[in-house]
KEGULUM-571628 format. One record per residue (C-alpha): residue number from 1; residue in three letters; x, y, z. Coordinates in steps of 0.02 Angstrom, whole numbers. Layout:
   i  aa   east  north     up
 NUM ala      X      Y      Z
...
//
This chain:
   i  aa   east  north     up
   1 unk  -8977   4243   1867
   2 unk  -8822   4131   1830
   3 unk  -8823   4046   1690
   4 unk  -8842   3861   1765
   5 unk  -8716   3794   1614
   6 unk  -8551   3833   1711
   7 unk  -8556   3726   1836
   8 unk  -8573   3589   1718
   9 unk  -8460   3671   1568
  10 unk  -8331   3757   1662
  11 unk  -8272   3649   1811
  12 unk  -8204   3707   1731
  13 unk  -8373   3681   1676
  14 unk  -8693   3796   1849
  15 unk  -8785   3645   1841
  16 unk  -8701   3591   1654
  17 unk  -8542   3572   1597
  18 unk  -8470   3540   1761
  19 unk  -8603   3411   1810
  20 unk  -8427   3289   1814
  21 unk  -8390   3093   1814
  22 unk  -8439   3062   1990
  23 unk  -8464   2872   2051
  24 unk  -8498   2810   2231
  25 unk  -8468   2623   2154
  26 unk  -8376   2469   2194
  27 unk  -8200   2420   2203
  28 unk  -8132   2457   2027
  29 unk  -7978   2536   2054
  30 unk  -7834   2584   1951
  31 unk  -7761   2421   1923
  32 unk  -7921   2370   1853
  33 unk  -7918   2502   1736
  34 unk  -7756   2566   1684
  35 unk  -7725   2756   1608
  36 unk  -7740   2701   1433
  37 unk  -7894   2600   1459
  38 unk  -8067   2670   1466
  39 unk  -8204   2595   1595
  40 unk  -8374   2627   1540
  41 unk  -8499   2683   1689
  42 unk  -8665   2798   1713
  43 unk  -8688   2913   1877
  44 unk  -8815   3020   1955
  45 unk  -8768   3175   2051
  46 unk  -8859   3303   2158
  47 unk  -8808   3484   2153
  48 unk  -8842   3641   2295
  49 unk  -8814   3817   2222
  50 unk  -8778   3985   2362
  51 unk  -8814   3976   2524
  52 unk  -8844   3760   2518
  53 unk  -9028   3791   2415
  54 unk  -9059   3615   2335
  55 unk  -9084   3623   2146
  56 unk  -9242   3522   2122
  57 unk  -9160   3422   1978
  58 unk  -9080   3250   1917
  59 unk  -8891   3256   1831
  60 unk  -8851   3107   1743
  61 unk  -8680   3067   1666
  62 unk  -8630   2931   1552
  63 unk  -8487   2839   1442
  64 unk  -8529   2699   1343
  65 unk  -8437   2612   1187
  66 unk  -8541   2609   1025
  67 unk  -8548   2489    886
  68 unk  -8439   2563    791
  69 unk  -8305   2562    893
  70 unk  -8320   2761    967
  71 unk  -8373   2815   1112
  72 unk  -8529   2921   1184
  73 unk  -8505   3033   1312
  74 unk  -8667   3113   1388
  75 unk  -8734   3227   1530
  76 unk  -8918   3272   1556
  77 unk  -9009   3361   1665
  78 unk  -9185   3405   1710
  79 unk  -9233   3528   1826
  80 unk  -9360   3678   1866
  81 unk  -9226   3783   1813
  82 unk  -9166   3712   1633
  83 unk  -9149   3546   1550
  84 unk  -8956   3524   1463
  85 unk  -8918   3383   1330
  86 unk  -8745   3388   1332
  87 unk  -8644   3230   1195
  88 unk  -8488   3189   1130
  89 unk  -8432   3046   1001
  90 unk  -8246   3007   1004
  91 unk  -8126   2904    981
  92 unk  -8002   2824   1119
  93 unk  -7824   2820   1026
  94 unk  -7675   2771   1153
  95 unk  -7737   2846   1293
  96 unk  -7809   3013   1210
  97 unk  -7994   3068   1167
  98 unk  -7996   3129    996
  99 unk  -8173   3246    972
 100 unk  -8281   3194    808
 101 unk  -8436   3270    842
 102 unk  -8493   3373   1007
 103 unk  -8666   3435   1033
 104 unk  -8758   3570   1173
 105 unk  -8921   3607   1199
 106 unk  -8991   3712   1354
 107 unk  -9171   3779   1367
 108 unk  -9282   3839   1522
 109 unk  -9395   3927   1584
 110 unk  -9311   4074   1675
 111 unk  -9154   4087   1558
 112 unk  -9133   4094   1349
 113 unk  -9099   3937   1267
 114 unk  -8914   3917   1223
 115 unk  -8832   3782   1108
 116 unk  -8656   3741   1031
 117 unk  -8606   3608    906
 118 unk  -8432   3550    827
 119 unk  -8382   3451    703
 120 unk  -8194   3367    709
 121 unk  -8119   3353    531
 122 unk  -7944   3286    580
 123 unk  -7911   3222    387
 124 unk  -7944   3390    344
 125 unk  -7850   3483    497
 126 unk  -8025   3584    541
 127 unk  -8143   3606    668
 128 unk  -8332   3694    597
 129 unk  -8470   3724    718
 130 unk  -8594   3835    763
 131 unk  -8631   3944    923
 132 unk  -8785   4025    967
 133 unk  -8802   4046    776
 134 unk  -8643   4095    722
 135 unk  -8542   3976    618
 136 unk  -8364   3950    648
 137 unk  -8202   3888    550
 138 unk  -8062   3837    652
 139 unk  -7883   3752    639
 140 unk  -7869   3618    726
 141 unk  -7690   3587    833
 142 unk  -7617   3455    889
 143 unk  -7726   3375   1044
 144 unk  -7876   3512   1031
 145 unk  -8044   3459   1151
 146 unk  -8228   3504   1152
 147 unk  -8298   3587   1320
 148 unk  -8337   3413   1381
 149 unk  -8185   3288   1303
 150 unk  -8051   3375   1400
 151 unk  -8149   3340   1576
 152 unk  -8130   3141   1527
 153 unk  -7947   3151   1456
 154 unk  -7920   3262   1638
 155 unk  -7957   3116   1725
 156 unk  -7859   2981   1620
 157 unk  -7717   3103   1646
 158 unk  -7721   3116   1829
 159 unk  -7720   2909   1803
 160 unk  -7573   2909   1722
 161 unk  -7472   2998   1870
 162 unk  -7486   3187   1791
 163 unk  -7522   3316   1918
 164 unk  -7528   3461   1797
 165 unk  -7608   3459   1626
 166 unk  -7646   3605   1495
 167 unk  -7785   3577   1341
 168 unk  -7822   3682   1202
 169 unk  -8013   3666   1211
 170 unk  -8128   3733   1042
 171 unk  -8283   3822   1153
 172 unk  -8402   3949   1097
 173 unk  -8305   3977    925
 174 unk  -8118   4002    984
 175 unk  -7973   3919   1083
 176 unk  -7944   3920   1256
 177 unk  -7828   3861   1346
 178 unk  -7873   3769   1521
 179 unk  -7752   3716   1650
 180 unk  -7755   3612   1804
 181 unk  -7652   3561   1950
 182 unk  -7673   3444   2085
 183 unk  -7650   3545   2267
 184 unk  -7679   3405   2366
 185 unk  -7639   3231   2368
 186 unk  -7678   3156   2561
 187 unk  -7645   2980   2560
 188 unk  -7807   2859   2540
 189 unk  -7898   3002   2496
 190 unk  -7962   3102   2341
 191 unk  -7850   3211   2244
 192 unk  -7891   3374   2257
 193 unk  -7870   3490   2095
 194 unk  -7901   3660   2035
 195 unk  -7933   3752   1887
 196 unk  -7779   3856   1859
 197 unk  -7840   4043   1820
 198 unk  -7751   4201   1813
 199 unk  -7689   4290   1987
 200 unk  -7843   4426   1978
 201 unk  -7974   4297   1914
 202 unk  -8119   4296   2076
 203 unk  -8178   4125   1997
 204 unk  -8131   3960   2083
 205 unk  -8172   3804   2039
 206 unk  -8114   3631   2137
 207 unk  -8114   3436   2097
 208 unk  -8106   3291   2212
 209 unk  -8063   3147   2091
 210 unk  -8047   2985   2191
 211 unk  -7897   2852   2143
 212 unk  -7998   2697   2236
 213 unk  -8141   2727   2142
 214 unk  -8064   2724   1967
 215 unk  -8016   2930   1962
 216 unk  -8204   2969   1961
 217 unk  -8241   3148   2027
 218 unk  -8354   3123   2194
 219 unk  -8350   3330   2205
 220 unk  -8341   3477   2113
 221 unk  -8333   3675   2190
 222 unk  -8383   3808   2101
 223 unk  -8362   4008   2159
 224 unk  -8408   4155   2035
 225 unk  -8354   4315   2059
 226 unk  -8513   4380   2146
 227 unk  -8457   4230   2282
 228 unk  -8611   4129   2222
 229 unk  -8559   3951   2254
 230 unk  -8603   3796   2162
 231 unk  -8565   3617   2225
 232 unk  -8596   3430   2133
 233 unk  -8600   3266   2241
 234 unk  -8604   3101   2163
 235 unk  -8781   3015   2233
 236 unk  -8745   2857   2146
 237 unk  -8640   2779   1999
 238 unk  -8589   2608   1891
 239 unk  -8428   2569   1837
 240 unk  -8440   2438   1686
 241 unk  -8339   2306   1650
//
């Protein structure tokens, strides 16, 4: 079975990581929320693996801003399949999320439980976590991500007129390096971006992020190598003021 985490984590992000900002919401557009400005919302998706088999299951994403002045960032999801607690606590600094503390836990019935936490020391220039039990020391450079910061700096990007972005992202104890590009830009419609991966990779994984509705993603396309297909569709969201 595939693990259900990549199509939340890896939208780069099965029914995890890639479990992205969706919103079917009201006119909030991006003059009401410029690239360097965060909007606050909550959305429910709905997700179909192979062959159009409904997951019986509820995906819930959230930003909200916290007393002290950072943000959380949250997905959830509870299914037959697994249950995913997926946070992250940043800060918003000039239009970039800067990671302080990132946290995921997946268990379920039919799979092993999984989980990954780091810690942002940026006074101290290191990252420590732990994944799957092994600890981890890492460098941190200049603009690193967690698994889930980089999907919400993504879409601030793609705000602020970029159509091609790279992120050094800290994910299960080492750097990688994600890239995407918008292929598609039809007028009064969603952008359409992809995942860059390299020539021989049979992994695909598409975005529909939606400039009238604040650059929330109201799709995400996921193919693995065996051709299993997973797909994400924004039931509902709330945009904030």
């Amino acid at each position: 079975m595939k693990r259900p985490s990549l199509v939340f984590r890896h939208l780069g992000c099965g029914l995890t990581a890639l479990l992205m900002t969706l919103a079917s919401v009201t006119a909030h557009g991006q003059d009401a929320a410029g690239p360097d400005t965060l909007t606050p919302f909550s959305a429910t998706y709905s997700a179909s693996m192979s062959k159009g088999i409904s997951l019986s299951g509820a995906g819930r994403r959230s930003l909200r801003r916290q007393e002290d002045n950072t943000w959380l960032y949250r997905t959830r999801v509870d299914s037959f399949i697994a249950d995913i607690d997926e946070s992250l606590v940043f800060r918003w600094d000039n239009g970039r999320v800067i990671p302080l503390r990132y946290r995921y836990e997946l268990s379920g019935l039919m799979i092993r439980d999984r989980s990954e936490s780091i810690d942002f020391d940026w006074q101290a220039g290191t990252a420590t976590g732990d994944h799957e039990g092994d600890p981890f020391t890492l460098t941190l450079k200049a603009g690193t991500l967690d698994p889930l910061g980089y999907q919400l700096q993504l879409r601030q990007d793609l705000k602020s007129g970029k159509r091609e972005v790279t992120y050094p992202v800290i994910d299960k104890g080492d750097y990688d390096e994600d890239r995407f590009a918008v292929v598609d830009q039809p007028e009064g419609q969603p952008l359409k971006v992809e995942k860059v991966r390299d020539a021989d990779s049979k992994r695909q994984t598409l975005l529909w992020l939606d400039p009238d509705q604040d650059y929330l993603l109201v799709r995400l396309r996921q193919v693995e190598p065996d051709g299993s297909e997973y797909e994400l569709k924004l039931k509902e969201a709330r945009l904030q003021d």
